[in-house]
PyMOL CGO cylinders between C-alpha atoms (Angstrom):
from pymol import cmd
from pymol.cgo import CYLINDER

trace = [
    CYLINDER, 101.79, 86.82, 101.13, 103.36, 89.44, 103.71, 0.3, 1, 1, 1, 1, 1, 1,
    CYLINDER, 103.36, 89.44, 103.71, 104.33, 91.43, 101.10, 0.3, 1, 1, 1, 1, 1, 1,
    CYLINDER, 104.33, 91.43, 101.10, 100.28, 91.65, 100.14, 0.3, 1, 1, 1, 1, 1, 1,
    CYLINDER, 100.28, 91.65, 100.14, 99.86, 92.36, 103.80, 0.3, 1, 1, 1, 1, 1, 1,
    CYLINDER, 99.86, 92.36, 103.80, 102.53, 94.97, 104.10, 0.3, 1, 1, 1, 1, 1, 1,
    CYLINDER, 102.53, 94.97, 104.10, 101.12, 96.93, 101.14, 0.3, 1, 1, 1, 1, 1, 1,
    CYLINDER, 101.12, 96.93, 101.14, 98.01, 96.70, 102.77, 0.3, 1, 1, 1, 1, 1, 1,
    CYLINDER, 98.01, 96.70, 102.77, 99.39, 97.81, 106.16, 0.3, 1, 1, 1, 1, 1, 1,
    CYLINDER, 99.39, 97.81, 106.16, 100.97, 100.83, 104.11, 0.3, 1, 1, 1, 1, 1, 1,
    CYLINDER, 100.97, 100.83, 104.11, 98.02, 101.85, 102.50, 0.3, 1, 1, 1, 1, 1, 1,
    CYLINDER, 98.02, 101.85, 102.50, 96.09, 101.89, 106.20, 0.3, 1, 1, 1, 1, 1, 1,
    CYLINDER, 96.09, 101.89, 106.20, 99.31, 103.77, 107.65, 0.3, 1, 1, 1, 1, 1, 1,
    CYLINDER, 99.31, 103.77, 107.65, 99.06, 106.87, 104.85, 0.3, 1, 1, 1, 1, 1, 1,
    CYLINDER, 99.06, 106.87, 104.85, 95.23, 106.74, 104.47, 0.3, 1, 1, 1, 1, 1, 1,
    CYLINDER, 95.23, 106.74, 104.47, 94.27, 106.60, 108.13, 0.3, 1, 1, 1, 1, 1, 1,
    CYLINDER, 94.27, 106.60, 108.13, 96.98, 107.88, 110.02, 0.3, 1, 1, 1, 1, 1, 1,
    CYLINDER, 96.98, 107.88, 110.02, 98.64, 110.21, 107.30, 0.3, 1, 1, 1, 1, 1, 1,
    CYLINDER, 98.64, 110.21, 107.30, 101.91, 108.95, 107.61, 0.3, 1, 1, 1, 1, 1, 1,
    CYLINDER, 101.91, 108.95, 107.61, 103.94, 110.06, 104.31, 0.3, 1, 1, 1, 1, 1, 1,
    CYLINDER, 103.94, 110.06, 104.31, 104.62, 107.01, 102.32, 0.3, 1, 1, 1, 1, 1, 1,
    CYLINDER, 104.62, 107.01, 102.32, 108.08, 107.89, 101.52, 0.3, 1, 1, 1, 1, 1, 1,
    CYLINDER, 108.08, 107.89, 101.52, 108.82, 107.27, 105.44, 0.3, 1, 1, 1, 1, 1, 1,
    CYLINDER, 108.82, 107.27, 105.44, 107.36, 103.47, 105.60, 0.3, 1, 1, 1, 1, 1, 1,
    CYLINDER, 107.36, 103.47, 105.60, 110.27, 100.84, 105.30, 0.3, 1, 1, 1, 1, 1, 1,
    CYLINDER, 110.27, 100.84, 105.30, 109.63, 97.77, 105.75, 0.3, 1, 1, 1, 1, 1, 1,
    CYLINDER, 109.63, 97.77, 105.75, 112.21, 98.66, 108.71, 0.3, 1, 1, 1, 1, 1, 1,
    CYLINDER, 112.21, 98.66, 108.71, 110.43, 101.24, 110.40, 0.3, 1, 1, 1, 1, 1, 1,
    CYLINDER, 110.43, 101.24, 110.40, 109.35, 101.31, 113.32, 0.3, 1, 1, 1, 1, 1, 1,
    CYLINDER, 109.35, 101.31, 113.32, 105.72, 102.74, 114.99, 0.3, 1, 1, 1, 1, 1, 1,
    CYLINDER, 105.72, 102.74, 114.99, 107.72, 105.20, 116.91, 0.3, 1, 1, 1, 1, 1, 1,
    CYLINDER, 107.72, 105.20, 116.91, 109.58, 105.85, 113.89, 0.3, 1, 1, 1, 1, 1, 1,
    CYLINDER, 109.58, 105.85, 113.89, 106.56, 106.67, 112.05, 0.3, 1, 1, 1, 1, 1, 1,
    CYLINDER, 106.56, 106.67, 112.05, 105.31, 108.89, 115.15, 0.3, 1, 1, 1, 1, 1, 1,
    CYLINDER, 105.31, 108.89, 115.15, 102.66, 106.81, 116.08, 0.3, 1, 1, 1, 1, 1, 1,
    CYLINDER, 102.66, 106.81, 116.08, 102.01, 107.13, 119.80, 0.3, 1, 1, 1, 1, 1, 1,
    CYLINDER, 102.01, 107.13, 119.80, 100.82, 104.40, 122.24, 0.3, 1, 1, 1, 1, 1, 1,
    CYLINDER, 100.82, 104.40, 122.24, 96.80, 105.37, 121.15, 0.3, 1, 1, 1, 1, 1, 1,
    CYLINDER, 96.80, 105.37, 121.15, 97.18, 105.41, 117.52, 0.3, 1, 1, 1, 1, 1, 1,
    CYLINDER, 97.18, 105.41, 117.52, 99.21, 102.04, 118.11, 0.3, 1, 1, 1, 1, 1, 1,
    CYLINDER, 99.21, 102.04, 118.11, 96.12, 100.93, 119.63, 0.3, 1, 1, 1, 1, 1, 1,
    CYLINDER, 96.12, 100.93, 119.63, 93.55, 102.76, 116.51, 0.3, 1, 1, 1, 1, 1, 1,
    CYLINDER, 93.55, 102.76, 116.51, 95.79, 100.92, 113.96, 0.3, 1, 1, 1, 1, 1, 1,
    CYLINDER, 95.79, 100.92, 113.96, 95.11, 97.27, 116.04, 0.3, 1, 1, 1, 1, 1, 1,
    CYLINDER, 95.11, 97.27, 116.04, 91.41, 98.24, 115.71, 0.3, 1, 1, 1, 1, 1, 1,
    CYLINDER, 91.41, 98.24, 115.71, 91.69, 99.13, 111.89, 0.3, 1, 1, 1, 1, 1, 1,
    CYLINDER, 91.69, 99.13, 111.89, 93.59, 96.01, 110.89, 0.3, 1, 1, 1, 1, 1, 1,
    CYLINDER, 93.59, 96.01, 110.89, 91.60, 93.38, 112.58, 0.3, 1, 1, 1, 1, 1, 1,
    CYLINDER, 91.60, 93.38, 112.58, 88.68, 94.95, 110.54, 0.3, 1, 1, 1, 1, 1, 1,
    CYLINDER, 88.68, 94.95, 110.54, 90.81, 94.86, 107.22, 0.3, 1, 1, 1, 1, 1, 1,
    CYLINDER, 90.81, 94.86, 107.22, 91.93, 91.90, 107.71, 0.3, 1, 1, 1, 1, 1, 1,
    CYLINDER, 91.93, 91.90, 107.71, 88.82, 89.86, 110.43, 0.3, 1, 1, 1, 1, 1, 1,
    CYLINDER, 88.82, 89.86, 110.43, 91.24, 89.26, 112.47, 0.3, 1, 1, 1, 1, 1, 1,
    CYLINDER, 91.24, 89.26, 112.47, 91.46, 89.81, 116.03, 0.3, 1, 1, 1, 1, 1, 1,
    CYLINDER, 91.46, 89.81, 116.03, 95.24, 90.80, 117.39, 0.3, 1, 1, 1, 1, 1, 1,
    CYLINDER, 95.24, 90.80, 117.39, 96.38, 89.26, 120.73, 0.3, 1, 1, 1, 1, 1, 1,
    CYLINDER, 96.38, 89.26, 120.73, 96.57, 91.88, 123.19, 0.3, 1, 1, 1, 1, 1, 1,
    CYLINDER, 96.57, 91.88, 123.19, 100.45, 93.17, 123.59, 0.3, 1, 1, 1, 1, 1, 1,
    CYLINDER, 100.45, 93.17, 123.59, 101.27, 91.55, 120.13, 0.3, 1, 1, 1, 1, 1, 1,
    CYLINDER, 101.27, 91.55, 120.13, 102.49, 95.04, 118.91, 0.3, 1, 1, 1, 1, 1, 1,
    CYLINDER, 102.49, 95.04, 118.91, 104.18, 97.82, 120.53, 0.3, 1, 1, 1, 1, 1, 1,
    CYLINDER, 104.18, 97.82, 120.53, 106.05, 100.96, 119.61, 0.3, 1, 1, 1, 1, 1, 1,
    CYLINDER, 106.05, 100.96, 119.61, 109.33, 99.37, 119.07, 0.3, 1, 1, 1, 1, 1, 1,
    CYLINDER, 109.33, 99.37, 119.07, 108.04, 96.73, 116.72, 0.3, 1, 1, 1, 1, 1, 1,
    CYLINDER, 108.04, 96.73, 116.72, 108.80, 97.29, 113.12, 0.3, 1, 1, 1, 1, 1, 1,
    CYLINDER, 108.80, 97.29, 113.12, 106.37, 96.89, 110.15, 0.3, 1, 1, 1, 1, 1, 1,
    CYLINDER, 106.37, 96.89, 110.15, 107.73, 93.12, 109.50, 0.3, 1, 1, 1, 1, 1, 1,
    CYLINDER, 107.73, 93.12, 109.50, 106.92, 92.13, 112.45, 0.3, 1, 1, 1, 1, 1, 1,
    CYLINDER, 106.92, 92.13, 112.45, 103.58, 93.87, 112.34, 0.3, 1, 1, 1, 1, 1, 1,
    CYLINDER, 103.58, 93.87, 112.34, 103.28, 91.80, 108.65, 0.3, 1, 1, 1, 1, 1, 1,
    CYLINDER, 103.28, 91.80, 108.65, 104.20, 88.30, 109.96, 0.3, 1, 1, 1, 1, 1, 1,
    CYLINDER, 104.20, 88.30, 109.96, 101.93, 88.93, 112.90, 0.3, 1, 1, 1, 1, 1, 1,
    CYLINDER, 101.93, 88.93, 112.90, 99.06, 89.36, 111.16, 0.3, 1, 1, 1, 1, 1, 1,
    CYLINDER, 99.06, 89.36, 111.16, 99.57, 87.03, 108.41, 0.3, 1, 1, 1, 1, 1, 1,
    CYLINDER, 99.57, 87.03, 108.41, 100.06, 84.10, 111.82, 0.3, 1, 1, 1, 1, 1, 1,
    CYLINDER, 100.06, 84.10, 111.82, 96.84, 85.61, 112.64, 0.3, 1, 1, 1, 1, 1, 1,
    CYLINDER, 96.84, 85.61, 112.64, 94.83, 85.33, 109.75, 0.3, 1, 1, 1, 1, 1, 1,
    CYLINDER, 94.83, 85.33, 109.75, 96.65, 82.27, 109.11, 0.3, 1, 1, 1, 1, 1, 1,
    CYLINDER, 96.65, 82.27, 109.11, 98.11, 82.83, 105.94, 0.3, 1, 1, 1, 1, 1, 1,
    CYLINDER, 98.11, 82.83, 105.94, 102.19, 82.41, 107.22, 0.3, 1, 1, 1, 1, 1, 1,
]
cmd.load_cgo(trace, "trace")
């Protein structure tokens, strides 16, 4: 199921924020993939409505890879 949610979270990452695919790992980071502290907080905004969820505040930061991101939101929407 996080893999599901990581492809997803991919797909939102290259179509929304034109990050090139070839640099998403499941290791990356946000500030690996250049995404500053107000995309950070566009990309919170554009997966709760993928996903209708909503995304404690703080949950995510710069530092926090796209796992993390992936188990977070799959806790969230209750799927983990």
């Amino acid at each position: 199921m996080t893999n599901t949610i990581y492809s997803r979270l991919t797909t939102i990452l290259v179509a929304n924020f034109g990050v090139p695919e070839h640099e998403i790992t499941p290791a990356s980071t946000f500030a690996d993939l250049e995404l500053d502290s107000i995309a950070l907080v566009e990309l919170v905004l554009v997966v709760e409505q993928e996903f209708g969820i909503t995304v404690p505040e703080g949950e995510l930061s710069g530092s926090d890879d796209l796992t993390k991101a992936a188990k977070l939101i799959a806790k969230v929407n209750g799927t983990s």
